[in-house]
C-alpha positions in Angstrom: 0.0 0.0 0.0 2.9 2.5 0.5 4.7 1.8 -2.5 1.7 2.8 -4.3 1.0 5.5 -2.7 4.4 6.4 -3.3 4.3 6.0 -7.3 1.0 8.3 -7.1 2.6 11.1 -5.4 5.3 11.0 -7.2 3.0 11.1 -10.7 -0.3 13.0 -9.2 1.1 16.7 -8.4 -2.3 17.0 -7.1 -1.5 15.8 -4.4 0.9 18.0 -2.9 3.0 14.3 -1.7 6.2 15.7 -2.0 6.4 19.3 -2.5 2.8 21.9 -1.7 1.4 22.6 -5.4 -0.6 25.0 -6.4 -2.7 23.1 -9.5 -6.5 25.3 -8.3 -7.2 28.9 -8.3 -8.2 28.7 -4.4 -11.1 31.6 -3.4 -11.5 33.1 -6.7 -15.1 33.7 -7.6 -17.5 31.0 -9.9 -16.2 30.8 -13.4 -12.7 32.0 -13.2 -10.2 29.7 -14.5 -6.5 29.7 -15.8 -5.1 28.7 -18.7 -1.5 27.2 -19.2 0.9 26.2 -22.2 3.9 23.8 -21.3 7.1 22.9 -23.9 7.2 25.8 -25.6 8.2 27.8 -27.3 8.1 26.7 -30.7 6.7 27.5 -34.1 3.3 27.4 -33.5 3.6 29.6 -30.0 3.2 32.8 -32.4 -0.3 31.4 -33.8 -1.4 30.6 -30.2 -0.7 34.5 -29.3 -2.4 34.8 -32.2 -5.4 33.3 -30.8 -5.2 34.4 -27.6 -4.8 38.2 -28.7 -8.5 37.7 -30.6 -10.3 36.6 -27.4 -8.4 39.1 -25.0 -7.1 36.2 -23.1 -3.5 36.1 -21.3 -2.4 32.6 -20.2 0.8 31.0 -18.8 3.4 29.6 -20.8 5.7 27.5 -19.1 8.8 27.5 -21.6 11.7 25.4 -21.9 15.1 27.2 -21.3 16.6 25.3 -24.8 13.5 26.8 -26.7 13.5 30.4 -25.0 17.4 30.4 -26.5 16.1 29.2 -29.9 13.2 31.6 -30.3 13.9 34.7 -28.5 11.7 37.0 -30.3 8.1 34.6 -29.6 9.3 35.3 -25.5 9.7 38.6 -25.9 6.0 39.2 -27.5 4.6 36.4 -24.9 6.4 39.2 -21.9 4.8 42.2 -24.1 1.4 41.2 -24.8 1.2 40.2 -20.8 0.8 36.3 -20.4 2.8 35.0 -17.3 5.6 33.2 -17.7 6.9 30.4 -15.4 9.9 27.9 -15.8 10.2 24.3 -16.8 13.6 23.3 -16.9 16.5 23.9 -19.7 16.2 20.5 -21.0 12.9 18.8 -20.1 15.0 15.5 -20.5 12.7 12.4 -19.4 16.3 11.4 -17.4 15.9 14.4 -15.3 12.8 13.3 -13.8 14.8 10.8 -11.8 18.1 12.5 -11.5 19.8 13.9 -8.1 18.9 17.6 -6.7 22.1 19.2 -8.3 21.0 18.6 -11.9 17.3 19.6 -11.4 18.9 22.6 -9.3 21.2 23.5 -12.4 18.3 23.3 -14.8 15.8 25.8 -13.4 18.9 27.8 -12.6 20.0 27.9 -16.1 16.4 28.8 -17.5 16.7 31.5 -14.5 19.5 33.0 -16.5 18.5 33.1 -19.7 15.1 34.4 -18.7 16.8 37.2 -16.8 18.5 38.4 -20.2 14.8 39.0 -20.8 14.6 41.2 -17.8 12.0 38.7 -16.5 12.1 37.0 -13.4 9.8 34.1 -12.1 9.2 32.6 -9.0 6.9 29.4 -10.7 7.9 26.1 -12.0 6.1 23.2 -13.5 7.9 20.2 -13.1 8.5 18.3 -16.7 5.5 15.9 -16.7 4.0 17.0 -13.6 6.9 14.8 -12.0 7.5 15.0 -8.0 9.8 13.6 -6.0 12.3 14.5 -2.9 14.9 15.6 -4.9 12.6 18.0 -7.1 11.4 19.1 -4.0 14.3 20.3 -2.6 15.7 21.7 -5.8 12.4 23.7 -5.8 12.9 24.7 -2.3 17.0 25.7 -3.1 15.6 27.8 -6.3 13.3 29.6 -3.9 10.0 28.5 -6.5 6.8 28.0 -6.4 5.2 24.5 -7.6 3.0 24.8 -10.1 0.5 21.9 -11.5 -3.5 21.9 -12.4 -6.5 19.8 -11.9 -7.4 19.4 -15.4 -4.9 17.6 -17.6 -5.7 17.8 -21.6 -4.3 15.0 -23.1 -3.7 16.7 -26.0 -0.4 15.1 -26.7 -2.1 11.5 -26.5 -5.7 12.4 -27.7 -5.2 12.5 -31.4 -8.9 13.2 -32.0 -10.0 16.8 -31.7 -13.6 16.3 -31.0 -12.8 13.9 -27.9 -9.9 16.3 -26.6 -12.7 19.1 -26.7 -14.9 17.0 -24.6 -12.3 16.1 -22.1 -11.9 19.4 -21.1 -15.4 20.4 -21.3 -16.5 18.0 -19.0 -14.0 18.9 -16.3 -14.7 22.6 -16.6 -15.7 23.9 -12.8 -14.3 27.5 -11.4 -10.7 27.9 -10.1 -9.4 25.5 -12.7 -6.0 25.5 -13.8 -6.0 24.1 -17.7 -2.7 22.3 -19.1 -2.3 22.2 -22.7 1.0 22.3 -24.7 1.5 24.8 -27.5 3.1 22.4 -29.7 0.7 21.2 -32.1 -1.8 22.3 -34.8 -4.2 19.7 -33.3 -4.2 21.5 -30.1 -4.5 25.1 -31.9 -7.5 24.1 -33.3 -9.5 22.7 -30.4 -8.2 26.1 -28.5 -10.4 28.4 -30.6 -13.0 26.0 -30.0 -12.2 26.2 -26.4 -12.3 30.0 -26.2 -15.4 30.8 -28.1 -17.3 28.3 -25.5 -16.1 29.9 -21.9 -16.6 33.5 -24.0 -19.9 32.4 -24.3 -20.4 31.0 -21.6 -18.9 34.1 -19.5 -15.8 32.4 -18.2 -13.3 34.9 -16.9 -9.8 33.6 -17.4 -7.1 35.1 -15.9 -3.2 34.3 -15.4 -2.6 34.9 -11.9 -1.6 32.5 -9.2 -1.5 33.9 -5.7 
């Protein structure tokens, strides 16, 4: 029974096992939601901006510190046109999951850094995969962050159907949700706008704060 409680802590963020998470917008009123992109940035971040510029909507993009380097310019409008931006790691390597406190350490460090060439400064990290574990935790507490998960998980890098990955979401939708989708495919682009033009009319207020 331990060991598998063990094995959901360390996979369920929710649960705060390891390290307290905030993955729920706590005493915020009915309807009010948050909206988060992880992996980026890539080539399809500038359409997602895109998107999110026509519905007046500012999310949180948890970038990769490998990608910031790579596409400078998309961070720089994702700072200017006011989304919130967290860290999640330099590398995102699977291995890191797993590895010892000094290399998880070294990796939000390093996205620190580069970030700070952007004059931006974060105290929130998503853990690659939603991933906890003693040594994460202490490498969150040495970086001085602020865990950051949600309670409704898209799928949209398993769910190749658009339709059902709509309706996944949908059917978790309640107030003070944090969403996580990953702005890394056309696929999830697409049920985006689908998402946004329901909570606009269904007078969802979504917002990018976390305290």
């Amino acid at each position: 029974m331990f060991i598998g409680l063990l094995f959901w802590g360390i996979f369920d963020i929710r649960l705060s096992y390891f390290v307290s998470t905030i993955y729920h917008l706590k005493g915020r009123p009915k309807k009010v939601i948050a909206l988060s992109f992880d992996d980026g940035i890539t080539e399809l971040t500038p359409r997602f901006l895109d998107l999110l510029k026509e519905y007046e909507v500012k999310a949180i993009f948890f970038c990769i510190g490998q990608r910031i380097e790579k596409y400078p310019d998309t961070l720089r409008r994702i700072k200017k046109e006011g989304h919130l931006i967290g860290n999640h790691t330099y590398s995102h390597s699977p291995k890191n999951c797993f590895a010892p406190t000094a290399t998880m350490v070294e990796e939000i460090q390093k996205t620190d850094e580069i970030l700070k060439k952007f004059e931006i400064t974060t105290c929130f990290f998503r853990p690659p995969y939603g991933v906890t574990n003693p040594h994460i935790a202490r490498a969150i507490k040495l970086t001085g962050k602020k865990a950051v998960g949600w309670d409704i998980r898209s799928l949209d890098t398993v769910i190749k159907d658009e339709t059902r990955l709509l309706s996944r979401v949908l059917s978790k939708l309640s107030h003070g949700n944090i969403i996580l989708m990953h702005d890394t495919s056309e696929r999830t682009l697409h049920v985006l706008e689908k998402l946004l033009k329901y909570l606009k009319e269904n007078n969802y207020k979504i917002i990018n704060r976390l305290d």
